[in-house]
Structures are given as structure tokens and as C-alpha cells.
N, C-alpha and C positions, 0 to 999 in steps of 0.2 A: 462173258458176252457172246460167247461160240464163234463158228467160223463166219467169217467177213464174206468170204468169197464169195458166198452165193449171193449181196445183196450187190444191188447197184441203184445208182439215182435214172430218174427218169424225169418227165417235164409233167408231169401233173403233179398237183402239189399233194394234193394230198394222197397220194401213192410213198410219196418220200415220207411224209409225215407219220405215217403207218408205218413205215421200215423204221425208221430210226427208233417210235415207241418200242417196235417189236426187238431192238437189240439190246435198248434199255428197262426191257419188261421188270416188271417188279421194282424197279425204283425208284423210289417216291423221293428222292432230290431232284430227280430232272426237271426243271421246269420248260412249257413251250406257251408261247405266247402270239397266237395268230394277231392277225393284222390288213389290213384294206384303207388306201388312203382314198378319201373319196372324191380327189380333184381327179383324179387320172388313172382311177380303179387297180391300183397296183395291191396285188393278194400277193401273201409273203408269213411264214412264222420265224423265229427263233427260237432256238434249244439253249440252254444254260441251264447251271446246277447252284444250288441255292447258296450261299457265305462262300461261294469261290470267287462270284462275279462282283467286279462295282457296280451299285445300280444305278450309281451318276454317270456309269457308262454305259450301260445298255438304256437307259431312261434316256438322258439328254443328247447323247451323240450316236443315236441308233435307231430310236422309234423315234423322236420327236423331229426329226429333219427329214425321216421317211414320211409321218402324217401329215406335218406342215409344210410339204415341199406340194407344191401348183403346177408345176410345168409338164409334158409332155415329154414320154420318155425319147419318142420318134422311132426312127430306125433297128436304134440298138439293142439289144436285149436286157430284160430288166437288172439282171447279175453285172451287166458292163455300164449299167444306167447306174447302177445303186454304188457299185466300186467308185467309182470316176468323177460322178457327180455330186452325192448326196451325202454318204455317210461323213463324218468327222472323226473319220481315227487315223493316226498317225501308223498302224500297224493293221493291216488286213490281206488276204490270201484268199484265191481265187480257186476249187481247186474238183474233183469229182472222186475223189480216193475216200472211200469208206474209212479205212483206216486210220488216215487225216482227218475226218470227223469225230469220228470217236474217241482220238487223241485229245484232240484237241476240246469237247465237250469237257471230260473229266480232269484237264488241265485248267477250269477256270474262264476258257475264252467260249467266246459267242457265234453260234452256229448260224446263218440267216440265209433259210430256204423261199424262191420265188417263183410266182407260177407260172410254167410254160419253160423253165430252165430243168436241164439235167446238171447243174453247178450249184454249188453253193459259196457262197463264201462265206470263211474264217476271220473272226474282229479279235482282237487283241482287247479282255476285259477280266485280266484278274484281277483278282482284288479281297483276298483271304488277308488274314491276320498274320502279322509278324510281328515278337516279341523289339524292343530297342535295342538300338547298339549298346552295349556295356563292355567291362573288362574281362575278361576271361580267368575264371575263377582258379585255375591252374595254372595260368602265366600272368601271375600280378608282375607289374610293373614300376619303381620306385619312381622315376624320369621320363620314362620312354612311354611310345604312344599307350593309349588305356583302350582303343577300341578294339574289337574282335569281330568275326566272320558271325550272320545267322545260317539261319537255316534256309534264306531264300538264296539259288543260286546268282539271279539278278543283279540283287545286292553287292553280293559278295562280288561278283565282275565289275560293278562302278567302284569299288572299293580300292579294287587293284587299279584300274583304271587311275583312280587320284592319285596312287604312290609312280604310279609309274605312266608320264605323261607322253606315249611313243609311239608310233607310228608303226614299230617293229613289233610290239606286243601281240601277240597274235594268240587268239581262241577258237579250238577247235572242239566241235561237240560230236556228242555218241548219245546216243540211246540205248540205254544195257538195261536187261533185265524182260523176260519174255511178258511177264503180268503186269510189274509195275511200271515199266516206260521210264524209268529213271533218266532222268539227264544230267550225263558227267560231260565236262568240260576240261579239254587238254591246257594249258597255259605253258605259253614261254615264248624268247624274244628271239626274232630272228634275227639271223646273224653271230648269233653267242652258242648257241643249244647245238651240241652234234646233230647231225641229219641221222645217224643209224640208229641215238637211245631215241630220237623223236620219234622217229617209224617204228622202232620197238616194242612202246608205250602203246601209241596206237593202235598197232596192231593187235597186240597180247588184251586189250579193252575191248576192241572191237569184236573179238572169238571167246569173250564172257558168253556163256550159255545158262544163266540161272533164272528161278522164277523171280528174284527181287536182288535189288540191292538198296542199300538202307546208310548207307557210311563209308566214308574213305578208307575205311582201312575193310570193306569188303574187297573194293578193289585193289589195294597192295596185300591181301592175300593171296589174288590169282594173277598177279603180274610181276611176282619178288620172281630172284631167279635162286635162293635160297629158301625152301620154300619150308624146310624140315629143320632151321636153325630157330634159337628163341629170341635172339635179334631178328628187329624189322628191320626191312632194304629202304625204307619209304621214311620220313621223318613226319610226324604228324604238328600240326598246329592253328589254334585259331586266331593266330594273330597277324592281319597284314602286312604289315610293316618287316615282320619274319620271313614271310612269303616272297614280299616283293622283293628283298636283298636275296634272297634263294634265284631266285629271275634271273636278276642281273648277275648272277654268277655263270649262267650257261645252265640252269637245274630245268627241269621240268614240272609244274605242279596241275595238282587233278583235282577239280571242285567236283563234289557231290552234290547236286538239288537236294537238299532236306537234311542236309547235315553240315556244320559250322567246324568242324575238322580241315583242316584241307591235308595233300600227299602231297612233300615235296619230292622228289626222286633224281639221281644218285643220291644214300645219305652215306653219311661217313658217322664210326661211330664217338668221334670227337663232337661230335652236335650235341651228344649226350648231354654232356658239362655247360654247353655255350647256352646263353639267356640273351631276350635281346635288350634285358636291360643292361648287359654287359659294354652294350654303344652311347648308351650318353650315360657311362659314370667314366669319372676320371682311370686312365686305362691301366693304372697302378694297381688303384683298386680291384678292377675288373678283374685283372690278373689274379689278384690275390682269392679272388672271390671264385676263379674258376679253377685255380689247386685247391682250394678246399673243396670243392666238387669231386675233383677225380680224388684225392685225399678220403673223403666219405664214401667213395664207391667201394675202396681198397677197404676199408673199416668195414662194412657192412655187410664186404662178403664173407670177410676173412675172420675178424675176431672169435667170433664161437667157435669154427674148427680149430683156430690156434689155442684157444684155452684149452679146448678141449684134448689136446695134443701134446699140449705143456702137462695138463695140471696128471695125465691119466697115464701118457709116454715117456717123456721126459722130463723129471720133477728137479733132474740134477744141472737142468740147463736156467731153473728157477734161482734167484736167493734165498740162504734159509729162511730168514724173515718172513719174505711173502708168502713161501707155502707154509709154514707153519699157523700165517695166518687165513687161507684159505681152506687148511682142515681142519682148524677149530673152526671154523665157521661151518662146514660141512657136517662137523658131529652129531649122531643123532637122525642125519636124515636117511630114510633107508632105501632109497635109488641111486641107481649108479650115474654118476655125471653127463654119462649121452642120453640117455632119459630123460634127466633134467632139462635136457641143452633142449631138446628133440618139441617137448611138450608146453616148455616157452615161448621159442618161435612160434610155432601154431599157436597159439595164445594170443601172441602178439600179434599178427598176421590176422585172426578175428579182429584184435580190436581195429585195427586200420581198417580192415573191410566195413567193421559197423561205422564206424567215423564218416566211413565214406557213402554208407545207403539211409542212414537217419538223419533225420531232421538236425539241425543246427545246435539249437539247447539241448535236444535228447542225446543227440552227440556228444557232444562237449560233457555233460552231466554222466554216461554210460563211461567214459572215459577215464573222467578221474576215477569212479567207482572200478574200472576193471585195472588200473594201475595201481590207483594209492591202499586202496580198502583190499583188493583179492592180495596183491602183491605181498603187501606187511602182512595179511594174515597168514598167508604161506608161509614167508618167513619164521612168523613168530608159533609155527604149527610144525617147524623144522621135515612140512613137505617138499624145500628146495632150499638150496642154500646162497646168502645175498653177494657172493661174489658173481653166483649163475643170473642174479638178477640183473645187477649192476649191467654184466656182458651183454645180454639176450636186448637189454634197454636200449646201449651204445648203437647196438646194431640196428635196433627199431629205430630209432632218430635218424642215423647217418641215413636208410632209406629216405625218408622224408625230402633228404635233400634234391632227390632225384625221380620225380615223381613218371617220368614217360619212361624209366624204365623198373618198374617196382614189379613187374614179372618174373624180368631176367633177372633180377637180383636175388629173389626167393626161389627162383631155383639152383642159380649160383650158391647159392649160401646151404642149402638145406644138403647140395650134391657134398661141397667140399664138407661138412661135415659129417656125412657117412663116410665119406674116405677117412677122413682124420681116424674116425672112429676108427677104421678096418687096421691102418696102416702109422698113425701118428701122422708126426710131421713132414713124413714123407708120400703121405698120401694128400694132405695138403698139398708137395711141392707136385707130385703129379696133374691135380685136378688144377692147380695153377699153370701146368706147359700144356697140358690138352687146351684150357679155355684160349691163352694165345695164339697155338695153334690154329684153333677154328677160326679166332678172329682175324689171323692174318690170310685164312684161303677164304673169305668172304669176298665177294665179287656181286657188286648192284650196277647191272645195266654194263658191263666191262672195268666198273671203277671199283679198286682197290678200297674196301672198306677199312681199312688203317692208314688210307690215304692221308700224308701231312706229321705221319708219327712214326716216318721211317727214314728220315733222313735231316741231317741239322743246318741244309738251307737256310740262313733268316727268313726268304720270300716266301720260301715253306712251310713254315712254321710260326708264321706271323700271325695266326688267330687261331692257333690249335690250343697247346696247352697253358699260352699265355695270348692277350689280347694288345697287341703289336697299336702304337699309334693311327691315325687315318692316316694321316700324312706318306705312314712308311707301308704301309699297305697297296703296294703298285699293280700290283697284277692279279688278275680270277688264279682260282686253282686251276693246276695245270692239266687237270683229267678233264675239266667239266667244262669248259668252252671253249670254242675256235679263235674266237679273242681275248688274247690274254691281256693287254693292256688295261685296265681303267680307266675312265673318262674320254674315250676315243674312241674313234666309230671304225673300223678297218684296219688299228694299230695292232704294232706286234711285240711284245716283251716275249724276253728271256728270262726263264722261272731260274 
């Protein structure tokens, strides 16, 4: 659009009307629409751009109460005549900032310039397409609510809004992004939230300097305070009902315009495991269902470099049985086992990526074909042997269970298996005290990211690695809000 500064408005109309074509030269979206009511000779255009606007709002609550309006405007200027008197919207802005125009042009709303005014005023008429609320294909839910966040920010704030009916809820917006104008929105309740991670967030948003932002997690890349770890500091999700319990815990969460992800921030990485269908199934269950999470984590990372470790280092820590029957089965093939291990994963790792960019049928159909059909052919072509298969499969499932963290785990997994390699199983047990290590000097926003897994408090440990009743769940966690109490507005518990 170039620089702004040089233009300004003036009170002849069609001086303005020239500027504004001339900053939107070349584009055939904009539309302008002159106008002259002929009770009271009021001249005036609009600017709007074509599928952003409703035209039941610029038609019926904009020209048609400007043309059919009879009275005399008197004294006041047409811009304070048309605000005040005439128009029908419940949202409009008074304003002479170029830049406020322009925004607000290619945001969908309506521009309405009149003659003899150096103002204009901004109407509130989007009106683009948004897909339905549905369930989010990554966090199905058996019980629990089935809707998810879109892509309009709007939305997504009446959203929270319904889960959480408060007075203290409080949203605060940004504009990031030099080209696209992005609008992210801060979320959290006041009264619960630190004042130092809220000013933190804000601020570390507010000194974004890029040409776009497109996703919540561009912004929890440039506001993690861990920024070179392969754990995120920020928890992603499209689901509100996730969100709003993040809220009321003292968290802070950050809507992106045009992306159905939200951030919620301090996270902990016990969230990893937690589902929020883990709150309406009975909490036995829940329990049970989130050690088999952390249970798949441990599998997923580990198995390959332990086979690998056993079957290549240590064969004496095996029964004879088993190895015996794992090098008959090896017979014949003529790679050595970390090659096998090495060239599976990546294997496996395509197929999950294709599962995850192709169509549904072609998916499902490429699938069976690169497990059952490639897999037994290997086999039976003694290019790999079916214990390496069995192992490398284990491993590919237990991911599955764990779908927001299938990064970290592939590179967990692929690391401790070149140690194994280098060292047995004692390069496993190394690449196992480094990964604790890191995870215990994790630090999001000042909270302890093993936060709840370091000490065996009941009140601490009531919704980490098992799912503690509601009843007995008294108190927020004790890093992340100034009230720790539950269901009380000023109260104060002892963690």
C-alpha cells in the first residue's frame, strides 16, 4: 500500500475519494459506491471489498436509511449527522487516521466518506465465510463437550465467554504482524493470573516484529522463554472447554484471528498425558487411561534403543530362548540391527506423515499397503528381521497415543537409539538422565515445567499422573494463581 504518511483527508469529497483509490490502486476488490440523498442533498461514498462485507449491512443499515432519510441535517456536520442519527449499526468509529481506514477497509468493514468532512466514519460489516463449529479432529471426545475453536477470532471470544460467565474475564488485544495486522487477543481472569507472567506475555507480543503471523504457535515461538528446547512452553488446543479450565486455573491463553489453535501458557509437561475427556469419565478410569499415556510415552521412546542394546550389547542379560529365537529369525538377513532399527523408524515416520497430508481413503488404503504388503515382503525377502518389525511397530502405535507431542518423541527416540548404538545400555541410561535433566531446568514464564511431579502432596499431585476426584481437588496449582482456593472469590488455601 506504501507510506501512509503522506496522505490525509480533507473536506472535499472527491479529493478523499482519489486518495484512497490511489492507495488501493490496482485492486479490483475494492468496491466504492457514491451516493446523494435528494431530500437534503447529502453527497457521501463508501469503500468496501467484495465477500468480506454483509451486503444486508451495507444495503439495509447504511444506504438505505442515508437515501430514505428526509430531514435536515441543521447545524451539525454531516459525519456527526450520519453517526448519531441515521445509520443502524450497533458498532461504528469516528475517526481521520489513514491507517485506521485502511485497516479497517481490508478487515471486511465499511468506510463512509461525506462532503465537506475531513472524517470519516468506520461501520462494523463483516461478513466472510466461516466454516461450522465441529469437533476437533485431534481431540475427539468420548463424553466431553465435541465443539472446537474456528478461525474467526470473534467466535472464538463468545465461545469462552459462554464457558466462562465473569465479570473478571478480561481480553486484551494486539496487533502483530507489520503486513498482516493480525489480531491476537491476551485471555485470563483477573484476580487468579500473576500480574508479572500477564505483563510478560504482553509485553514479549507486543515487541513481535515480523512481516505476518498466521498461528498460535508463531507466537509461542517468540515468547517461550526456552526457546532452543524441543518441548513447547505454551500448550496448544482447539477445544474450549480445555481452555476455559486452563483460565480458571490462573494460565494465561492467546487467540490468534485466523487460526483455531489457541496458547495456553505456563504449561507443564504432565498436560502432555491429560485429555479433557479425562473429566467426565469416571476418575478410575481416567486414571487408568492417563498411565497408559505416560506408560506409551516410556515405550515409544525407549524400546528400539533397548532392543537394540539387548539384542547387540548384552545378549547375556537375555533368556536363552528368546535370543535364540531372535537370531533365527535374523538369519540370512545381511544388515546389522541398527540399520534395521534406523531405516524402520523413518519408514514408519513416512507412513504417519502420509496418513496425516492425504486424503482419508487414500490414507487409510496407502497404509495398509506400506505396513501389511511392504512389511511381510521384507520379511519374507529376509531384508529385515520380524522381531525389528514387531519392535519399530510397538513404537509407531504407542506414538499415536500421544499426538501434541510426535515431534519430541521422534527425536527422543531416533537420539537414544544412536547412543544405544555407540554405548548399549548404558548409553540409553545416559540419554535417559540428560532428557530428565533438561526437563527439570525447564522454566515457562518462572513455572517449574515438572511442576506437580516433584513432590507426593495429595493436593499436588491430584491431577498429574493420576486424575484425583472433583470433590477432592481443593485448590489451583500452586505456581499459577494468587488464589489458590476453588469456588471462592478472595479465598486462600494451603497447597
Amino acid at each position: 500500500m506504501g507510506d501512509l504518511e503522506k496522505y490525509s483527508l480533507t473536506n472535499s469529497l472527491d479529493e478523499n475519494i482519489k486518495m484512497i483509490q490511489e492507495i488501493f490502486c490496482d485492486d479490483e476488490c475494492i468496491n466504492l459506491r457514491v451516493f446523494q440523498n435528494q431530500y437534503n442533498d447529502l453527497k457521501g461514498c463508501i469503500f468496501f471489498i467484495d465477500d468480506m462485507v454483509d451486503p444486508t449491512i451495507v444495503d439495509g443499515h447504511i444506504l438505505k436509511p442515508i437515501l430514505d432519510n428526509k430531514a435536515l441535517p441543521g447545524n451539525i456536520d454531516h459525519i456527526t449527522y450520519l453517526s448519531t442519527q441515521i445509520l443502524a449499526s450497533s458498532s461504528l468509529e469516528i475517526t481521520s487516521s489513514i491507517e485506521d481506514i485502511v485497516d479497517a477497509i481490508v478487515y471486511g468493514d465499511t468506510v463512509l466518506i461525506a462532503e465537506g468532512c475531513a472524517q470519516v466514519i468506520i461501520i462494523s460489516s463483516k461478513g466472510w465465510k466461516v466454516r461450522d463449529i465441529t469437533e476437533p479432529e485431534s481431540e475427539k471426545a468420548l463424553k466431553g463437550p465435541r465443539e472446537g475453536f474456528l478461525e474467526s477470532l470473534s467466535i472464538n471470544l463468545s465461545m469462552l465467554r459462554r464457558k466462562i460467565r465473569s465479570k473478571d474475564l478480561k481480553f486484551y488485544r494486539i496487533t502483530v504482524g507489520e503486513r498482516t495486522k493480525t489480531k491476537v487477543c491476551v485471555c485470563y481472569m483477573d484476580g487468579l493470573v500473576h500480574d508479572k507472567m500477564l505483563d510478560k506475555v504482553i509485553d514479549k507480543i507486543e515487541n513481535i516484529y515480523v512481516d505476518g503471523v498466521f498461528c498460535s504457535k508463531n507466537i509461542g515461538e517468540f515468547i517461550t522463554d526456552e526457546p532452543f528446547s524441543i518441548f513447547e512452553m505454551g500448550h496448544f488446543t482447539e477445544k474450549p472447554d480445555t481452555v476455559a479450565s486452563k483460565i480458571l486455573e490462573g494460565r494465561i491463553a492467546v487467540l490468534v484471528d485466523g487460526s483455531p489453535s489457541v496458547m495456553t501458557t505456563p504449561a507443564l509437561f504432565i498436560e502432555t498425558f491429560i485429555s479433557s475427556d479425562d473429566y467426565a469419565l469416571n476418575y478410575y478410569y481416567a486414571s487408568m487411561r492417563r498411565l497408559l499415556r505416560i506408560i506409551g510415552f516410556v515405550i515409544t521412546i525407549s524400546i528400539p534403543a533397548l532392543y537394540l542394546a539387548l539384542v547387540a550389547f548384552h545378549q547375556s542379560t537375555l533368556p536363552t530362548d528368546l535370543l535364540v529365537t531372535i537370531y533365527a529369525a535374523r538369519e540370512g538377513v545381511p544388515f546389522p540391527t541398527i540399520l534395521e532399527l534406523i531405516v524402520l523408524v523413518i519408514m514408519f515416520e513416512v507412513l504417519i506423515e502420509e496418513g496425516t497430508r492425504t486424503p482419508g481413503g487414500v490414507s487409510q488404503a496407502l497404509s495398509i499397503v506400506g505396513v501389511l504388503v511392504l512389511g511381510t515382503a521384507a520379511v519374507d525377502a529376509r531384508l529385515v528381521s520380524a522381531p525389528t518389525i514387531i519392535v519399530v511397530g510397538a513404537a509407531a502405535i504407542t506414538e499415536l497415543m500421544l499426538p501434541e507431542i510426535t515431534g519430541p518423541v521422534a527425536v527422543l527416540r531416533m537420539s537414544l537409539l544412536i547412543l544405544s548404538s555407540l554405548l548399549g545400555l548404558y548409553g540409553y541410561m545416559f540419554g535417559i538422565l540428560a532428557l530428565i535433566i533438561h526437563l527439570f531446568s525447564l522454566r515457562g514464564l518462572g513455572v517449574p515445567f515438572m511442576d506437580g511431579l516433584t513432590t507426593l502432596q495429595p493436593q499436588s499431585i491430584k491431577d498429574t499422573i493420576v486424575r484425583a476426584p472433583a470433590w477432592f481437588m481443593r485448590y489451583r496449582p500452586k505456581f499459577m494463581s494468587k488464589d489458590y482456593k476453588r469456588g471462592s472469590i478472595g479465598g486462600k488455601g494451603d497447597e
